[in-house]
Steps between C-alpha positions, in 0.01 A plus 500: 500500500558887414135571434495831701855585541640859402846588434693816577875625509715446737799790473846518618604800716849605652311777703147419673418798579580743209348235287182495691498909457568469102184214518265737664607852445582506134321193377217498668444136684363459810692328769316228629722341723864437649644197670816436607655425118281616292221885418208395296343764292152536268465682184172499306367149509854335508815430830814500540746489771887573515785301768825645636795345288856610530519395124511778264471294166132572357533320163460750205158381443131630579427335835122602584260641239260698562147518213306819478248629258693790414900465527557870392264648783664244735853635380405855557370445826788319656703792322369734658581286873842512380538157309739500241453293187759307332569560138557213223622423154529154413394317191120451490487735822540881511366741781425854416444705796531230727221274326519205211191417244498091548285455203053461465501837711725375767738740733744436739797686711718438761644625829752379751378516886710661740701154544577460132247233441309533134120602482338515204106634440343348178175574338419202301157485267294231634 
């Protein structure tokens, strides 16, 4: 019944239009689309769109990951467009400079999009 299907993220913003400029001026996606409720956006081989909300509560968790081949290229890039990285030390978890070894040559950061909603970017040995 899902033979074919794809998923992608669906992200909450308070402000359509400054969250469309974070999407394609610092990250990078390409707007695809916009309809009355919702912007849909491409990056690399994945998509993800974002809808107005007037709810400001994002959740404290990672809501749309992205994979790359090399996280620490990736997190110098979007650096240099201005991105900010969060920073973390947790049991088990500990950024330095913005990035975390996950283990078997693994990497992963995170940033927070102009709306407060958490990205993360993740190179994982496959």
């Amino acid at each position: 019944m899902l033979d074919g299907a794809t998923t992608h993220a669906v992200l909450p913003a308070m402000d359509m239009e400054r969250a469309t400029r974070f999407y394609t001026e610092k990250v990078g996606a390409q707007q695809r689309a916009a309809v009355e409720g919702a912007t849909f956006f491409s990056v690399g081989d994945s998509e993800f769109s974002i809808y107005p909300t007037a709810n400001s509560n994002r959740g404290g968790h990672t809501q749309m990951g992205l994979r790359v081949p090399d996280c620490r290229a990736v997190v110098a890039e979007l650096r240099s467009r201005g991105v900010e990285f969060e920073e973390y030390d947790f049991p088990g978890l500990k950024t330095v400079d913005g990035v975390a070894d996950i283990g078997g040559g693994g990497s992963a950061a995170w940033f927070k999009d102009s709306e407060g909603n958490i990205i993360g970017v993740v190179q994982v040995p496959i």
